[in-house]
C-alpha positions as CSV (number, residue, x, y, z in Angstrom):
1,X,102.0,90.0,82.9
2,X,103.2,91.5,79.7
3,X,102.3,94.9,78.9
4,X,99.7,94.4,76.7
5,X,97.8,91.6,78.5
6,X,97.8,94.0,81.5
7,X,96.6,97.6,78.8
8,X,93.5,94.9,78.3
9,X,93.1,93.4,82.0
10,X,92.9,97.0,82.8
11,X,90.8,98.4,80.0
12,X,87.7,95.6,80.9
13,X,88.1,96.3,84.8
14,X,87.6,100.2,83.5
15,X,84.6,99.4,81.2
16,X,83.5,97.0,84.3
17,X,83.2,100.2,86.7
18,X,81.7,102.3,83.3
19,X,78.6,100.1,83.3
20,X,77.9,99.4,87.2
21,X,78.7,102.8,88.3
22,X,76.6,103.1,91.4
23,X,75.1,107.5,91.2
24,X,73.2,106.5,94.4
25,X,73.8,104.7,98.1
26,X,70.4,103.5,97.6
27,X,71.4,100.1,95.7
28,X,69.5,96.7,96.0
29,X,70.7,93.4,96.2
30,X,69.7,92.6,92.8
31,X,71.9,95.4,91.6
32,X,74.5,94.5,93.6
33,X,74.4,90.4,92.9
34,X,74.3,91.4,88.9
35,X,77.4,93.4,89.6
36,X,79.4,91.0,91.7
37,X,78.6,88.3,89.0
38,X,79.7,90.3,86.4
39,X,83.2,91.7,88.3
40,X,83.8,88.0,89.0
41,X,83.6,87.0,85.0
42,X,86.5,88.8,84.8
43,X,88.8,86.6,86.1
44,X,90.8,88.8,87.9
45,X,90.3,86.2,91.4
46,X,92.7,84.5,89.8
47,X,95.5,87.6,89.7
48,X,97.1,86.3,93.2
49,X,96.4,82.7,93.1
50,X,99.1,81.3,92.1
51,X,102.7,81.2,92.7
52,X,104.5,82.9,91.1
53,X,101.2,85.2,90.9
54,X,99.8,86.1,87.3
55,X,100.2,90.0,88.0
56,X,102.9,92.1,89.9
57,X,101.6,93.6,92.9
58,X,102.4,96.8,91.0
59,X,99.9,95.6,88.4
60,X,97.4,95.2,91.0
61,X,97.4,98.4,92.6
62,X,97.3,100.3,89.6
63,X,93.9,97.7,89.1
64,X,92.8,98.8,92.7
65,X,93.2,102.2,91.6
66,X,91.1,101.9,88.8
67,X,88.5,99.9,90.9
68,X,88.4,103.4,93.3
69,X,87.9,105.6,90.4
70,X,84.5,104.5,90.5
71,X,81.8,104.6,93.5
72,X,81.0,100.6,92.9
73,X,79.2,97.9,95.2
74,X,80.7,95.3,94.7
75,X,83.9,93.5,96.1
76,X,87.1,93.6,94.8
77,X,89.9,94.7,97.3
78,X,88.7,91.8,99.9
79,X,87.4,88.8,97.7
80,X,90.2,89.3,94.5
81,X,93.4,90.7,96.1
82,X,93.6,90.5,100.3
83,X,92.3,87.2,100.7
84,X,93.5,85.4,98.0
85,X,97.0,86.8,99.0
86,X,97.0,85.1,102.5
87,X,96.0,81.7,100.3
88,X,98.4,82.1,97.8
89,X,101.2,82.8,100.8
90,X,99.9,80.0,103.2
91,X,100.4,77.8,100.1
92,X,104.1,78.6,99.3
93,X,104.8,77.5,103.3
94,X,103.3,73.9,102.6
95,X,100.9,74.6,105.2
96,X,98.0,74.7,103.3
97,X,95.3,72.9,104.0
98,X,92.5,72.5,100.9
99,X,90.3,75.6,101.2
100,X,87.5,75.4,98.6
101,X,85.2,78.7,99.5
102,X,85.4,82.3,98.4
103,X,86.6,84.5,101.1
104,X,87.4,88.0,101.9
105,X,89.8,89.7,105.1
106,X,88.2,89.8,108.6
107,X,89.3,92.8,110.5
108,X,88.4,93.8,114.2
109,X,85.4,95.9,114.7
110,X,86.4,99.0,114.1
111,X,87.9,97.7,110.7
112,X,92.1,97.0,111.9
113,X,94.2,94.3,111.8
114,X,93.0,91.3,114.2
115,X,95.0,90.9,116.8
116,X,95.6,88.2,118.7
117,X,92.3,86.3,119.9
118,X,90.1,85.2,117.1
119,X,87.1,84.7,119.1
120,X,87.2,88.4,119.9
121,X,84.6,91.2,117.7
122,X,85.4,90.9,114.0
123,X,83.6,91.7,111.0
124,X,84.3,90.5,107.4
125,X,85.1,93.2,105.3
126,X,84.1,94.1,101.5
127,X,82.1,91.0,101.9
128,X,79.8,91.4,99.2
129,X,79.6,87.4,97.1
130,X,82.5,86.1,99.8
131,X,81.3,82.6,101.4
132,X,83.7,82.7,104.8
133,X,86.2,85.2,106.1
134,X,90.5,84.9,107.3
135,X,91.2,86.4,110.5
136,X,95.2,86.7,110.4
137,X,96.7,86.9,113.8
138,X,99.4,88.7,115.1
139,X,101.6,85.0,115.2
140,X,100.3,84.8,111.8
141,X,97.5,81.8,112.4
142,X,95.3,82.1,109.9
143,X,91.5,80.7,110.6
144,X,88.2,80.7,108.6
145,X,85.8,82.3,110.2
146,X,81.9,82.2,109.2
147,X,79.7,85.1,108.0
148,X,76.7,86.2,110.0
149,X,74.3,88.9,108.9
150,X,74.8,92.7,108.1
151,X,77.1,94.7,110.2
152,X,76.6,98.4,110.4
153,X,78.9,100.7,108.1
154,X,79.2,104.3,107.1
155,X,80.8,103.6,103.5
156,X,76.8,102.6,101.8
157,X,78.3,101.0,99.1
158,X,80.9,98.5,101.0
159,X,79.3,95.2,102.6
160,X,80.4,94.9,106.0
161,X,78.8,91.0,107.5
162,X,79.5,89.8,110.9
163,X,82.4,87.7,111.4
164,X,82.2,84.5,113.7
165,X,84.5,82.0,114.8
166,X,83.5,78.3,113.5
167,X,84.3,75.0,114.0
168,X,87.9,74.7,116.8
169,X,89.2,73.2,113.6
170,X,89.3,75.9,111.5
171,X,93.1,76.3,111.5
172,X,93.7,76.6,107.7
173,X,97.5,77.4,108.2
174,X,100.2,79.6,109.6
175,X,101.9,82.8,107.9
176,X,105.7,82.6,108.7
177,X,107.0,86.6,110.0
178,X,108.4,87.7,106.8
179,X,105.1,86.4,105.2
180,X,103.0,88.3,107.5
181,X,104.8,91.0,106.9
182,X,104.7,90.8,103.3
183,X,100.9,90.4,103.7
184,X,100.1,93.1,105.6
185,X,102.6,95.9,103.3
186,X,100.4,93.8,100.8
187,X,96.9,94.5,101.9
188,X,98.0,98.6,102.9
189,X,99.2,99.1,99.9
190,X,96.0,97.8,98.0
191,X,93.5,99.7,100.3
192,X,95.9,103.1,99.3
193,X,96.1,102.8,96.0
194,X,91.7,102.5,96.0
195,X,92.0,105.6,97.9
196,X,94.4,107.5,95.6
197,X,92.3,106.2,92.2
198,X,88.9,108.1,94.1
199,X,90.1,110.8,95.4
200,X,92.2,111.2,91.6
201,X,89.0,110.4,90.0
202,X,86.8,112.9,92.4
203,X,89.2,116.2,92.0
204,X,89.3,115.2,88.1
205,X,85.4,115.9,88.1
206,X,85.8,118.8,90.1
207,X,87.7,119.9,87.9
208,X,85.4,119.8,84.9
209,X,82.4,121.1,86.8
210,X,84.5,124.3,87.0
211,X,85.4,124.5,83.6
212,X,81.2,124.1,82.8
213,X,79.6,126.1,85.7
214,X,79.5,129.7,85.2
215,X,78.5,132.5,87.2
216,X,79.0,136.2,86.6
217,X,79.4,135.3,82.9
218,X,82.8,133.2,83.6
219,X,83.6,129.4,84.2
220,X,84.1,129.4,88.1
221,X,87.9,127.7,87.4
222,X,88.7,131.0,86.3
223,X,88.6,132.8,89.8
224,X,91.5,132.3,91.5
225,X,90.6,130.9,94.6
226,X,89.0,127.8,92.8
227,X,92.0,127.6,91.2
228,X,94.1,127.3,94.9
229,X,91.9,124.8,95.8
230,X,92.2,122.5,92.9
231,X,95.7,123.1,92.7
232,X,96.4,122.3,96.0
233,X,94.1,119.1,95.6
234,X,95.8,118.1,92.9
235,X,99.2,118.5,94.8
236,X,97.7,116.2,97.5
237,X,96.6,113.5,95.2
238,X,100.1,113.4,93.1
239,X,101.4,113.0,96.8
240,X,99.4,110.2,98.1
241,X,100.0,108.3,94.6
242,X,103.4,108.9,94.4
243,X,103.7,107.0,97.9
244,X,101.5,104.1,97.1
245,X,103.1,103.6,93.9
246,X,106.6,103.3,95.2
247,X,105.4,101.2,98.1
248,X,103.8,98.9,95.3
249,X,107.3,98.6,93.7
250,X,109.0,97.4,96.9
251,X,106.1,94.9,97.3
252,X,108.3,93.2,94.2
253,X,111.4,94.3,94.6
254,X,112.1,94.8,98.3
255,X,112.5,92.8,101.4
256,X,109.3,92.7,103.7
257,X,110.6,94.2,106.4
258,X,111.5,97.4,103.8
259,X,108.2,97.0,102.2
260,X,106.5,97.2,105.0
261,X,107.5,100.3,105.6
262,X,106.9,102.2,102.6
263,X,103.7,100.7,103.0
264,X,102.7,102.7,106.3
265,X,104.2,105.5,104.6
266,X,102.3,105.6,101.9
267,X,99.0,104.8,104.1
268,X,99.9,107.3,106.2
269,X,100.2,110.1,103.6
270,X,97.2,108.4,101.9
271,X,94.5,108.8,105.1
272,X,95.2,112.6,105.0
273,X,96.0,113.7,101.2
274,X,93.4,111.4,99.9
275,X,90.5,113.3,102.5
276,X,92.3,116.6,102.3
277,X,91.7,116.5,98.0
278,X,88.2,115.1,98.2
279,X,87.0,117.7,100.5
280,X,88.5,121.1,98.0
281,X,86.6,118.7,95.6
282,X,83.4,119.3,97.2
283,X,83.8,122.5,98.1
284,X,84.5,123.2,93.9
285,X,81.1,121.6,93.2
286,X,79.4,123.9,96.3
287,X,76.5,123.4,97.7
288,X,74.8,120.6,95.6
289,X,78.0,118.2,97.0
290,X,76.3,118.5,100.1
291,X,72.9,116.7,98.9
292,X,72.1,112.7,99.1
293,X,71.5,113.0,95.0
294,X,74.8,113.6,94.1
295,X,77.5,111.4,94.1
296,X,79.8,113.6,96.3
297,X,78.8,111.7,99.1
298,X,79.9,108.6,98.0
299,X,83.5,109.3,97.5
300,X,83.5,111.0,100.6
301,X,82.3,107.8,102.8
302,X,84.9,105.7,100.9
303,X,88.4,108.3,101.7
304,X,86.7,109.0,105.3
305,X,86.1,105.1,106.0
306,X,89.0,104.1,104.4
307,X,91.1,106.0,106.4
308,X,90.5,104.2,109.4
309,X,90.7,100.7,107.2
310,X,93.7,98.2,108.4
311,X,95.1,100.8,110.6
312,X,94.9,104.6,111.9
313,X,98.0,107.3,110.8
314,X,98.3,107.7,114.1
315,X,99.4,104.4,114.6
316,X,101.3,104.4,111.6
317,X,103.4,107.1,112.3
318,X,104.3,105.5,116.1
319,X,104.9,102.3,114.5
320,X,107.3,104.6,111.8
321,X,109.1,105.7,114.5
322,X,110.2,102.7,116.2
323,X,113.4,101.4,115.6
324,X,113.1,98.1,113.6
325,X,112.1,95.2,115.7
326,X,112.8,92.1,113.2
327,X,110.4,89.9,110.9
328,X,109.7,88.1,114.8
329,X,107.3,90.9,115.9
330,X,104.5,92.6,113.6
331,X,103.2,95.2,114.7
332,X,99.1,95.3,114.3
333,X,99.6,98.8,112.6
């Protein structure tokens, strides 16, 4: 995408989240439908549809981290960038057969990579306007599976649906290793990079509330141990995004195998700095981050769910230390 196509893509996706902002968890479907509508008039389903795709995958994090800056309803991680990825990757294999609905990423119950058995507990994830959901197996089958009602979920603004198994014939195609692997350092990377644009957007507020509150006739940013703590917040985000962002370049310049790896990284670092900075955020704004009416809550959800999204650092870092086992087995972490 040339550099001013993307300065534009970017800018509407930034006035997008500017009018649908979501200040409460208490949103109706209405709200959410109107939302979802207007995301998808953007065009930006189209980013990862063909090959070779529109936008780098570079370009599309920095998107995702836009999308995060903003607490926002609607879908955009699962419906415009992880499933259309595992279409756009079962199509360069040859193997793909016509696939006319909208779908997003079905993960296990507890929001990880499937595994190996897709009749197993799955839920579709950011589900919100998706028609079907793609469980990706560990031998990188990819099946359609069909959405059943709500499913429980502590992020309020993220539609979580049940995920079902359909017809036996719902095969649409299989990812080859290097492909899954590619996928996967694909879909970390985009679920770090929404992380790194709230908690970046979150301290950035912080911030500014301590340059306007006062007490004892000074801004509270001036005593030093609100200073520490937005420092060291600060610190944590520049971490987390310095992580994702190299991770994003080896998505387009590196083998999978390699990318794959700075993808784990970076989701590693990501599920800790990301939760670490939006907690010294809250603890900036005091106690009126700790009430249902402010927004505080709602970043908080995202970083806290989010780290648990795809995979666990605990897994991540075992998987790190592994030596490498070849393109032949993918680990679920």
């Amino acid at each position: 995408m040339e550099a001013e196509e993307f300065r534009l893509v970017r800018e509407a996706l930034r006035a997008f989240a500017a009018d649908h902002r979501c200040d409460t968890a208490e949103v109706g479907q209405a709200e959410r439908t109107t939302a979802q509508k207007s995301l998808d008039g953007l065009g930006l389903g189209e980013l990862r549809r063909s090959t070779p795709p529109l936008a780098s995958a570079q370009e599309c994090a920095l998107l995702a981290e836009e999308y995060g800056r903003q607490p926002l309803a609607t879908s955009f991680l699962g419906t415009v960038l992880l499933a259309p990825e595992v279409l756009r990757l079962l199509a360069v294999t040859g193997r793909h057969a016509p696939y006319e609905s909208r779908p997003t990423v079905a993960l296990t119950r507890d929001l990880r990579f499937t595994g190996r058995y897709s009749d197993a507990d799955h839920v579709a994830w950011d589900a919100e306007g998706a028609e079907s959901a793609l469980w990706i197996g560990d031998d990188g089958t990819v099946r359609a599976l069909e959405l059943g009602g709500p499913a429980p979920t502590t992020d309020l603004l993220r539609v979580v649906r049940e995920a079902h198994p359909g017809t036996p014939d719902s095969v649409l195609g299989r990812l080859v290793p290097e492909q899954l692997q590619a996928w996967r350092a694909w879909a970390l990377v985009m679920v770090s990079s929404e992380l790194v644009g709230a908690a970046a957007s979150f301290v950035e507020q912080s911030t500014a509330y301590a340059r306007d509150r006062s007490q004892y006739g000074r801004p509270i940013g001036s005593f030093q141990a609100v200073r520490h703590l937005l420092a060291d917040a600060t610190v944590a985000v520049e971490a987390c995004a310095s992580a994702t962002r190299y991770a994003a370049w080896c998505l387009d310049h590196a083998a999978p195998d390699t990318a794959l790896a700075a993808a784990r990284v970076a989701k590693a670092e990501v599920d800790v700095s990301a939760v670490e900075a939006v907690y010294a955020g809250m603890q900036v704004f005091g106690g009126i981050a700790q009430t249902w009416e402010h927004m505080a809550h709602l970043y908080l959800r995202r970083v806290r769910v989010g780290a648990t999204v795809l995979t666990g650092t605990a897994d991540l870092l075992t998987a790190l230390a592994l030596p490498p086992s070849g393109p032949h087995v993918v680990e679920a972490s």
